[in-house]
N, C-alpha and C positions, 0 to 999 in steps of 0.2 A: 399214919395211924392204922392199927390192925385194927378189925372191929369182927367179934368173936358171936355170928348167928347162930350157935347152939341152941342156945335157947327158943329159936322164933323158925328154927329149918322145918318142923312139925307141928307148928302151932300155926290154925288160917287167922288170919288176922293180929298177928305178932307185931309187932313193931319195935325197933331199935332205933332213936334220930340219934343225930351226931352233929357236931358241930365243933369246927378244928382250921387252923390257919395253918403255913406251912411256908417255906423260905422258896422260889422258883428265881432268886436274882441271880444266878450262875449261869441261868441258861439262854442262850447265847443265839439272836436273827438274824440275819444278813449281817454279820458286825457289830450290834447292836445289844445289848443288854435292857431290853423295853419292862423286865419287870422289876421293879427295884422295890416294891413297898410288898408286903405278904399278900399271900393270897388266901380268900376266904372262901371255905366250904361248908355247904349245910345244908341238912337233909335227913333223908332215914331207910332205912331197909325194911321192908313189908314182906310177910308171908299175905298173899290173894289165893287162896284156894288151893293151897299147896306149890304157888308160883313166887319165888321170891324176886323183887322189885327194887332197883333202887333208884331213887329222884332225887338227884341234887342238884344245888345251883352253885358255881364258884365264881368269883367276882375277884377282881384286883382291878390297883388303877396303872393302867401301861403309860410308860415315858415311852414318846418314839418322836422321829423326823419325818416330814412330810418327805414321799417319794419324788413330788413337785416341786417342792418350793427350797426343801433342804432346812425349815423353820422347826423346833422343837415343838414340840404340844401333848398335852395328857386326855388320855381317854380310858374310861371305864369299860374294861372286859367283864362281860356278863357269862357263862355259857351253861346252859343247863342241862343236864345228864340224865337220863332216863333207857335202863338196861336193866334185863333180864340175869338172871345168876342162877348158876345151877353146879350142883355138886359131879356131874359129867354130864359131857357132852353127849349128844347122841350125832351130831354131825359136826366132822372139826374143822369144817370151813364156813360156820357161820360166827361171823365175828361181833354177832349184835349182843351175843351171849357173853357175861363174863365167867372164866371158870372160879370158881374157889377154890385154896387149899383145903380140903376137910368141910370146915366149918367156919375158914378166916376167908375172911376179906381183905385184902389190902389198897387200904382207899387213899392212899400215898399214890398207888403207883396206878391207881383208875381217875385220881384226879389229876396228875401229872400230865398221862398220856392223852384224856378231854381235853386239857387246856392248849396243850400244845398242838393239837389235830384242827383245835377253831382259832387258831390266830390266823389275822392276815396275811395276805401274800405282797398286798401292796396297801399303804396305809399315808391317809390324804387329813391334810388338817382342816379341811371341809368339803365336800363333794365338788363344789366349783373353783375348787385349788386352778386356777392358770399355771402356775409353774414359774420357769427361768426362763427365756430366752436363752436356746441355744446361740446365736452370734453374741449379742453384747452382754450376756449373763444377767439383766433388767427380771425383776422381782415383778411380772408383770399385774400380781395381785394387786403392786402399790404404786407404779408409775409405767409408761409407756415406755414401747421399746424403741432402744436408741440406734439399731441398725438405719443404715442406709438401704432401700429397695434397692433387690440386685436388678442389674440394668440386661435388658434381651443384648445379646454379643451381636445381633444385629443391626441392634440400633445405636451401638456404644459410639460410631466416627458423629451420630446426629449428639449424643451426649456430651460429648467432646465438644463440640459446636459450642454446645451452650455454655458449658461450661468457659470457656473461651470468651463470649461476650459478657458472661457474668462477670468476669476480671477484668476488661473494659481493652480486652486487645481484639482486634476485625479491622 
C-alpha cells in the first residue's frame, strides 16, 4: 500500500489512518514458513508541528515449532511501529528516520521490513519448554527420561559387580 501525505506534509495536525492487510506467507525462518494467515496493519501518519509520524500496529498469528520440544503451536505477533518520516535526510546514517519518495509512503515495504526485524530468533511453546532429551529423544515435558546414568569409568569393574549379582552369578 502506497499512501500519498500530500496533503498532511504542511498541515500541523494532519492526519491520514490506514488500515490494510497483506500476504507475508512466502517468507521464509530457519526452514520454516511461520506466517501463513495475513498480516494486519493499522494506524496513521500525523503532521505534529511540522514533524510527520507514523504509529502502527501489525498483528498476524505465526504457525511455528517449538525450538525444544519440536511440538507445532500458534502465537500472535504483535509489533508496533512508531518512526519519523522526512522528505530528506539531514544525516544518512540515522535509521530511525524513514525517507519518502516525494510525498509517498510505502507502507508495504516499512511494514514488511518491522515485522520481519521483531520476529524471533528462537521461539518456545511456553517459557518452561524442557525440551528432548538429547540420549533417549524422551519429550521430557510429558514423561521422564529414559537414559541409563552414565556410570564414572572408575567405578564401571564395581558396576560390573553388581551388575553380575543381579543376574544371580558370584
Amino acid at each position: 500500500m502506497r499512501l500519498d501525505l500530500r496533503d498532511i506534509i504542511h498541515v500541523p495536525g494532519g492526519e491520514i489512518p490506514f488500515d490494510f492487510t497483506m500476504d507475508l506467507s512466502g517468507l521464509e525462518f530457519a526452514g520454516q514458513t511461520p506466517v501463513c494467515e495475513p498480516v494486519h496493519a493499522w494506524g496513521s501518519v500525523r503532521n505534529r508541528a511540522e514533524l510527520l509520524t507514523l504509529e502502527a500496529n501489525v498483528q498476524s498469528n505465526l504457525h511455528l515449532r517449538c525450538d525444544r520440544c519440536g511440538k507445532p503451536f500458534e502465537r500472535v505477533k504483535t509489533v508496533t511501529v512508531q518512526r519519523l518520516l522526512a522528505t530528506e535526510l539531514q544525516d544518512e546514517e540515522d535509521d530511525d528516520i524513514i525517507l519518502l519518495d516525494g510525498s509517498i509512503l510505502d507502507l508495504d515495504e516499512v511494514v514488511r521490513t518491522e515485522f520481519i526485524l521483531e520476529m524471533d530468533t528462537k521461539n518456545l511453546c511456553r517459557e518452561d519448554c524442557k525440551g528432548l532429551c538429547p540420549g533417549c529423544g524422551a519429550d521430557l515435558n510429558t514423561e521422564p527420561c529414559k537414559c541409563k546414568p552414565d556410570i564414572d569409568p572408575r567405578l564401571s569393574v564395581l558396576a560390573s559387580l553388581l551388575e553380575d549379582k543381579a543376574d544371580g552369578t558370584s
